[in-house]
C-alpha positions as CSV (number, residue, x, y, z in Angstrom):
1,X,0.0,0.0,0.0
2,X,2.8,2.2,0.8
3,X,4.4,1.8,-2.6
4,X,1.0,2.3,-4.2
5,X,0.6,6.0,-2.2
6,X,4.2,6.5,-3.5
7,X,3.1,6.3,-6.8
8,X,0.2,7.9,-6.3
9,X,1.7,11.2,-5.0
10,X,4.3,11.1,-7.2
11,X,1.7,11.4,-10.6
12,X,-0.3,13.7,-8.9
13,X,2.9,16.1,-8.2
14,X,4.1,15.4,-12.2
15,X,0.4,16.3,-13.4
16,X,1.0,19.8,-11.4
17,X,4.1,20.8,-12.6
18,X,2.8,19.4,-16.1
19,X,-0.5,22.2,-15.8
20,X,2.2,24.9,-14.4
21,X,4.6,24.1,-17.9
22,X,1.2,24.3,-20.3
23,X,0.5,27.5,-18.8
24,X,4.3,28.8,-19.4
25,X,4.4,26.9,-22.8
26,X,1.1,29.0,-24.0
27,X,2.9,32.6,-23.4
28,X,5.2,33.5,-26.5
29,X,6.6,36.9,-25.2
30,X,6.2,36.8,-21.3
31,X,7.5,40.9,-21.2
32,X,4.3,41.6,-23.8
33,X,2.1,39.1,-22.3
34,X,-1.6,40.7,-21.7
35,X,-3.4,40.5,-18.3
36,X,-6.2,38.0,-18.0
37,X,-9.8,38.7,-19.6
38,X,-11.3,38.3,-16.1
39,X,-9.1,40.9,-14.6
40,X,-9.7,43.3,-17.1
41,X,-13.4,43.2,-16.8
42,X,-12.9,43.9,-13.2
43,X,-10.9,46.7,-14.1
44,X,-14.0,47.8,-16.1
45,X,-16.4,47.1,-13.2
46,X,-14.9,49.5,-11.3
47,X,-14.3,52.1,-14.0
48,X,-10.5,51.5,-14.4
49,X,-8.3,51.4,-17.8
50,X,-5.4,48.6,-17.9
51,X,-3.4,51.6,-17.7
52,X,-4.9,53.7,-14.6
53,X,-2.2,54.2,-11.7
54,X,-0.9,51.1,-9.7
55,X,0.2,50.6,-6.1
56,X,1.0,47.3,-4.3
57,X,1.3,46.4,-0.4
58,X,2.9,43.2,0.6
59,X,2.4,41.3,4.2
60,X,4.4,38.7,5.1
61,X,2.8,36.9,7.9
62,X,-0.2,36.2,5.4
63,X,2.0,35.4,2.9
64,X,-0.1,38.0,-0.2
65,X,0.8,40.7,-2.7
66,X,-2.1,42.9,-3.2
67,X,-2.8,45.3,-6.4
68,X,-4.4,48.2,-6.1
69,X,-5.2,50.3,-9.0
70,X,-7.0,53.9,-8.9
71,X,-10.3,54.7,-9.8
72,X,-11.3,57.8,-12.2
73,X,-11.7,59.5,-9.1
74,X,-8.3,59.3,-8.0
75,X,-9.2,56.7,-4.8
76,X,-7.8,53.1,-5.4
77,X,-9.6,49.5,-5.2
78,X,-7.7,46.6,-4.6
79,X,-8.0,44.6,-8.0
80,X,-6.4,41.3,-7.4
81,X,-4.2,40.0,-4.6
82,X,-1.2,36.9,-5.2
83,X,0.3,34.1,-2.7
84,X,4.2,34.9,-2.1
85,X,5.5,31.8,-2.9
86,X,8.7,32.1,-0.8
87,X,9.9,35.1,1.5
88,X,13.4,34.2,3.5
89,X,14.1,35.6,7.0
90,X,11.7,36.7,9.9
91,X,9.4,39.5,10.6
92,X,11.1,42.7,10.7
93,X,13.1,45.2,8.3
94,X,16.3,44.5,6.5
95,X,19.4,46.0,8.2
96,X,22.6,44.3,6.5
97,X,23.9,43.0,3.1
98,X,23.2,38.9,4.3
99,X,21.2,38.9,6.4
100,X,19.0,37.3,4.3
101,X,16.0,39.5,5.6
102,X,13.0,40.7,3.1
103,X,12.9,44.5,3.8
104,X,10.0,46.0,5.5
105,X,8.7,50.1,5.1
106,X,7.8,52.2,1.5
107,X,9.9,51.8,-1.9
108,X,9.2,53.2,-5.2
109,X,9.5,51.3,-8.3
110,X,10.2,53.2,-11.4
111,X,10.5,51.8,-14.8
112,X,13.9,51.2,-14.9
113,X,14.2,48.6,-12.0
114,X,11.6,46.7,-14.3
115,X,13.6,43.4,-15.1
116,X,12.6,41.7,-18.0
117,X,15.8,39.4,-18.7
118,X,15.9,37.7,-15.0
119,X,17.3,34.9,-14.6
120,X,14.0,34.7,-12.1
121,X,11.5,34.6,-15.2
122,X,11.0,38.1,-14.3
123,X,11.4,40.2,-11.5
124,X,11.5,43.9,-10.7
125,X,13.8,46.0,-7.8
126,X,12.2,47.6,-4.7
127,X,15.0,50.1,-4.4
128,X,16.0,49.2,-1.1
129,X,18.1,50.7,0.3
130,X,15.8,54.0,0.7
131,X,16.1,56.8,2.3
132,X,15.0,55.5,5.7
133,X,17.4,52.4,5.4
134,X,20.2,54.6,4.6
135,X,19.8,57.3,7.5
136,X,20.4,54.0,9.6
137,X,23.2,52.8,7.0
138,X,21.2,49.7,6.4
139,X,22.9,48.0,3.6
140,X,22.0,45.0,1.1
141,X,21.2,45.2,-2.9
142,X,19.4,43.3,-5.7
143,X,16.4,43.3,-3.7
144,X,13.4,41.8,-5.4
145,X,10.1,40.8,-6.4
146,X,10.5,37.8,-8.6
147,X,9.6,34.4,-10.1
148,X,10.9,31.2,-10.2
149,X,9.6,30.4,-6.2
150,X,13.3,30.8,-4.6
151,X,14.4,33.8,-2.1
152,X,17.4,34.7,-0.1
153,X,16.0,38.3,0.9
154,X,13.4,38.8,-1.8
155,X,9.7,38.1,-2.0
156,X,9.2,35.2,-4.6
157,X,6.5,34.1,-6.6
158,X,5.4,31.5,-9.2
159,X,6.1,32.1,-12.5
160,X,2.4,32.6,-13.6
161,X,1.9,35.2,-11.0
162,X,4.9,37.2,-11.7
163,X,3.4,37.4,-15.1
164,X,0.9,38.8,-14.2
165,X,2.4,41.7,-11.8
166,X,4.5,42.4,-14.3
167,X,2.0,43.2,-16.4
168,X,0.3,45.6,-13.8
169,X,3.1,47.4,-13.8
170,X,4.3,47.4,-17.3
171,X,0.5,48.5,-18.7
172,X,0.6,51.2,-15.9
173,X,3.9,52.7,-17.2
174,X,2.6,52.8,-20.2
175,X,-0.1,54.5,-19.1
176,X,2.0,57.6,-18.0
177,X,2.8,56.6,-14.4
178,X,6.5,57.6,-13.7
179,X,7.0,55.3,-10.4
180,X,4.3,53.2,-8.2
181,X,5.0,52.7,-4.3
182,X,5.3,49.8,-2.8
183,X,4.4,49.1,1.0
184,X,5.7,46.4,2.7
185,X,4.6,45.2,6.1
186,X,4.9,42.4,8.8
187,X,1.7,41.6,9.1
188,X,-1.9,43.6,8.7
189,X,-1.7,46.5,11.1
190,X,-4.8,45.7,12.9
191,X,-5.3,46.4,16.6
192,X,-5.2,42.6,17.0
193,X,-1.9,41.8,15.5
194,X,-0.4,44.6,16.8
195,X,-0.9,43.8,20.7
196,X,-0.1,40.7,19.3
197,X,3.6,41.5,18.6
198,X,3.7,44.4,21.2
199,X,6.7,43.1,22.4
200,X,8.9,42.3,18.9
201,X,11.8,44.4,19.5
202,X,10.6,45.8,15.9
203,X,7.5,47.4,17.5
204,X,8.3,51.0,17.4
205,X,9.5,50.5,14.0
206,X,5.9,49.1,13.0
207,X,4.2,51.8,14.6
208,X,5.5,54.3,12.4
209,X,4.9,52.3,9.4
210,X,1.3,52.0,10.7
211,X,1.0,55.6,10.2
212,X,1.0,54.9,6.6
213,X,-0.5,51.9,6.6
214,X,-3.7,54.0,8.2
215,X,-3.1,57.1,6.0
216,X,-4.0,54.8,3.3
217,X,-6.5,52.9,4.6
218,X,-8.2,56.0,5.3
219,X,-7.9,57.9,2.0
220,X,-7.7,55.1,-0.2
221,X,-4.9,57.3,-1.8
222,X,-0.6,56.4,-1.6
223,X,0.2,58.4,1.1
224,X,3.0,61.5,0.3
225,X,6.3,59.7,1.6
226,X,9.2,61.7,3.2
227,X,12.0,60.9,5.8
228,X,13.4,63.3,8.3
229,X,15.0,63.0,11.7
230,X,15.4,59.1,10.7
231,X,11.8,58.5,10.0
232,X,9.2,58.1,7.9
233,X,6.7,60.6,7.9
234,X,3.7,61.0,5.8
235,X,1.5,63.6,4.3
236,X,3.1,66.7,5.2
237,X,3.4,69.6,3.5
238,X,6.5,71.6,4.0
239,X,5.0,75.2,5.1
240,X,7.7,77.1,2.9
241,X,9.2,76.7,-0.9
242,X,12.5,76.5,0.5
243,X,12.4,73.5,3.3
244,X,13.4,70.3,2.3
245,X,13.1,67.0,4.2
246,X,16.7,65.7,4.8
247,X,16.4,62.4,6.3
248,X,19.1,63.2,8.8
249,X,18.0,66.5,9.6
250,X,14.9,68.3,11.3
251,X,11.6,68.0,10.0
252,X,11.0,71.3,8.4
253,X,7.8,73.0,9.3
254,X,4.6,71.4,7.9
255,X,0.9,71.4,7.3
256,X,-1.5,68.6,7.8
257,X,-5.0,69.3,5.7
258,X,-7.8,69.5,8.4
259,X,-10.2,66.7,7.0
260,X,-7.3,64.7,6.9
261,X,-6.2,65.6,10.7
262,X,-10.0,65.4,11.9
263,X,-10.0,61.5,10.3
264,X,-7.5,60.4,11.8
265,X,-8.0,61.5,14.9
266,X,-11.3,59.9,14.8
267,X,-9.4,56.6,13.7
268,X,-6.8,56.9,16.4
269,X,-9.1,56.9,19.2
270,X,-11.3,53.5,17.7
271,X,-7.7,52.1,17.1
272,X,-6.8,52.7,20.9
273,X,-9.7,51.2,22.2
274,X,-9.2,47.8,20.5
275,X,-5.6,47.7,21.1
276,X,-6.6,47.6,24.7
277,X,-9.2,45.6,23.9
278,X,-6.9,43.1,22.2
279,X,-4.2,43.3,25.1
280,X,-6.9,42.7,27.3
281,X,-8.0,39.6,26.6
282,X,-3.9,38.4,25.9
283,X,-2.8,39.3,29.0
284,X,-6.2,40.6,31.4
285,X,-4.4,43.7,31.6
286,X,-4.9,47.4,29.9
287,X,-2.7,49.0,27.8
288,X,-2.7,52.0,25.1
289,X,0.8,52.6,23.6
290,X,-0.7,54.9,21.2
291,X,-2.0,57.1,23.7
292,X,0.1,60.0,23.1
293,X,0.7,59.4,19.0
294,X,-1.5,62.3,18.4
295,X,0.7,64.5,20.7
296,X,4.2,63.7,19.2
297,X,6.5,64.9,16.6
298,X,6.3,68.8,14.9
299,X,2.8,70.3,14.8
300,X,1.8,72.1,12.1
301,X,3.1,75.4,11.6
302,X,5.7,75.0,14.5
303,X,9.1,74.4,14.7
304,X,10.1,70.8,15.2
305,X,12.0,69.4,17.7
306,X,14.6,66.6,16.9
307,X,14.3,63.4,18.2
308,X,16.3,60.2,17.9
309,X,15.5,57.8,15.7
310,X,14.0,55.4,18.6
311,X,11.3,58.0,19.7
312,X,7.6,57.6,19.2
313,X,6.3,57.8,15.2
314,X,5.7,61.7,14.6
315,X,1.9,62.2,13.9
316,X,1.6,63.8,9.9
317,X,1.9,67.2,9.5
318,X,2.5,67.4,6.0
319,X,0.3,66.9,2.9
320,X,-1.3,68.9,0.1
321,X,-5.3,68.8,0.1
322,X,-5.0,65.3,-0.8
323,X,-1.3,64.6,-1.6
324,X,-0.8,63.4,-5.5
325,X,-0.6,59.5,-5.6
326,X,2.9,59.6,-6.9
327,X,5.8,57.3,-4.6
328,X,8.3,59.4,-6.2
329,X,9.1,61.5,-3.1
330,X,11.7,58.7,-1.6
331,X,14.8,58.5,-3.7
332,X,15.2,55.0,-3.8
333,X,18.2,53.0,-5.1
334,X,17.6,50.4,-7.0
335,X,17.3,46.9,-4.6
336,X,14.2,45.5,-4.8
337,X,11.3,43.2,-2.9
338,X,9.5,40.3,-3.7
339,X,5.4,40.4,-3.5
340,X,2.9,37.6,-3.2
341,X,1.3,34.8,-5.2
342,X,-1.7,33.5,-6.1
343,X,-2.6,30.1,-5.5
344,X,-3.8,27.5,-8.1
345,X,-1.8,30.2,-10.3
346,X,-4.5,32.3,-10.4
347,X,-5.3,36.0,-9.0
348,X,-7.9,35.9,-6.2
349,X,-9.9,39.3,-7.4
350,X,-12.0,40.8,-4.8
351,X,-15.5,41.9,-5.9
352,X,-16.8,45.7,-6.0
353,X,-19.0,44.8,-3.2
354,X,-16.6,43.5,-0.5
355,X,-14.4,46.4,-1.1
356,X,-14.9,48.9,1.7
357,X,-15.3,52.3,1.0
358,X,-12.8,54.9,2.0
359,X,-13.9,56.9,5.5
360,X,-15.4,59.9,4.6
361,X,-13.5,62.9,6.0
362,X,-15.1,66.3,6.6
363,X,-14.5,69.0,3.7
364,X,-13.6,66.3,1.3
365,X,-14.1,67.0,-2.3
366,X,-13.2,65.9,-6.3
367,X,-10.4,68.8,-5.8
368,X,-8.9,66.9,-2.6
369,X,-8.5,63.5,-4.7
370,X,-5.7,63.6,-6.6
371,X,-6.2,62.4,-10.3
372,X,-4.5,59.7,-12.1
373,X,-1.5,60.0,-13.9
374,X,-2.1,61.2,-17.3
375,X,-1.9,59.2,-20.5
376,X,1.9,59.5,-22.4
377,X,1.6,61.1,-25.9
378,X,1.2,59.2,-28.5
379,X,4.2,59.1,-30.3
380,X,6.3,56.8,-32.6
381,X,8.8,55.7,-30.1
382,X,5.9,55.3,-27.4
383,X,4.7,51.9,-29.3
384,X,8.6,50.7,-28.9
385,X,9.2,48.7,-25.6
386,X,11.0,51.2,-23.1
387,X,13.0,48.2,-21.5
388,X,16.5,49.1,-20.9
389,X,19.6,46.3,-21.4
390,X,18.9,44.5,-17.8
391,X,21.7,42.3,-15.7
392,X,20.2,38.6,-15.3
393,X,19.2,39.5,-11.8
């Protein structure tokens, strides 16, 4: 009988890879191969183009890329979502060339860290190291999001899914879009997962990140990225023409717009509540470590204070009406991350009805949304493939 369930498992794991190679066999140029029908008519569904704006988010505790893609109204709706294959390292950011960690925080991708000659069926770089990473002279390259299901630091996926990613990105470039963020986290930053791993010695780290993480989740727009005093801050506006945000440096003085400020606020206090909550029933115990996040880092219109890089996560301060859903603001290098797979091969697409609807924030209007990125001209050398002569990686 043993031999027999041998057998057995060994023709079932033969007709897999077999349905994996017909796949691969069907695609004649995998750099020009289009998305799925399926995923286009979602695209439709929800009033998008194949070339509207892209943004992804990765979380590697549940092991998913995510694609969003933005609406005609400048808000984006997750349009598909990918198993990571393989992710090396634990939970917690990159620090060291070998360390064989998958960073953690926000890269920009632009065009040019699209790989289409990888020795990885295709990949793309995150740009790590950023400006965050280098403030804390973090160090590492090649950093990606590829096929071919191996990783020592990147975020792998199969072969058919890559495809497909790749495709986002390529059709959104083409589109006009000069650079799409990525955001990478441990884990969804809900109250639960947070008390969870309140005592990971990468928890203040995470709390700023969540600051992002909650920008978007509230505006349903790429938060405006910047780095100063060592840390990530987002949505601020610098108050004059002449500041800059040097991640080493002060935080210049910035503006937070009020329906943006009023929001979160709002979503602060609910978070607080089931944090404790959530600690609670761990441990019987209170606890709110996010009890005085509103009332850290520069306010707005104030001159800031510098802090080390271990303090508390700066509440935002910064951000035009609705900040423009461009990533380019961090100068990344280019290192990139791995994202997530789908399993089966295929894209798990979320319908237009279980997507939830961004909060509603007082004074918000069309002008505060920021618009997609406009289409590129239509010129000869636009119908030419803009890939550059890539190294193998």
């Amino acid at each position: 009988m043993k031999g027999w369930h041998r057998l057995l498992m060994i023709s079932g794991m033969c007709f897999t890879l077999a349905a994996c190679n017909d796949t691969l066999s069907s695609v004649s140029n995998k750099v020009e191969h289009p998305l799925p029908t399926k995923v286009v008519s979602r695209m439709q569904a929800y009033g998008m183009t194949e070339q509207s704006p892209i943004m992804m988010r990765i979380f590697k505790e549940e092991n998913l890329l995510e694609i969003w893609k933005a609406k005609s109204s400048g808000r984006y709706e997750k349009i598909a979502e990918y198993e990571i294959c393989k992710w090396s390292g634990a939970l917690g950011p990159k620090r060291q060339e070998g360390d064989r960690q998958a960073p953690e925080g926000f890269y920009t991708v632009s065009r040019h860290q699209m790989n289409p000659n990888s020795s990885y069926y295709l990949s793309f770089n995150l740009g790590y190291p950023n400006k965050f990473d280098r403030s804390h002279g973090r160090t590492g390259s090649n950093l990606m999001v590829h096929g071919a299901c191996s990783s020592a630091g990147c975020y792998s996926m199969s072969d058919e899914n890559v495809l497909e990613i790749y495709a986002f990105a390529r059709e959104a470039f083409r589109g006009g879009q000069d650079a799409f963020q990525v955001q990478a986290f441990p884990f969804r930053m809900t109250a639960e997962n947070m008390a969870r791993n309140r005592d990971n010695p990468n928890y203040e780290f995470w709390k700023m990140l969540k600051v992002g993480y909650d920008h978007f989740e509230l505006t349903k727009t790429p938060p405006k990225v910047d780095v100063c005093e060592q840390k990530y801050v987002f949505n601020r506006m610098a108050t004059t023409n002449d500041a800059v945000f040097d991640a080493r440096a002060q935080c210049p003085q910035t503006t937070t717009p009020q329906s943006l400020e009023v929001a979160y606020s709002s979503y602060v206090q609910a978070y607080e509540k089931a944090y404790d909550d959530a600690v609670r029933k761990l441990t019987g115990k209170s606890s709110s470590p996010f009890s005085s996040l509103m009332g850290t880092g520069p306010k707005a219109g104030t001159a800031p204070v510098a802090a080390p890089a271990s303090s508390a996560v700066e509440t935002p301060a910064q951000a035009p009406t609705l900040p423009q859903p461009s990533p380019t603001t961090l100068d990344m290098e280019t290192e990139v991350i791995p994202a997530p797979a789908p399993q089966a091969g295929a894209a798990s697409i979320p319908t237009p009805e279980a997507s939830p609807a961004p909060v509603p924030m007082p004074s918000d209007n069309a002008a505060a949304a920021p618009a997609p990125a406009p289409a590129m001209q239509q010129t000869a050398e636009a119908d030419k493939p803009f890939w550059n002569l890539w190294s193998r990686n």
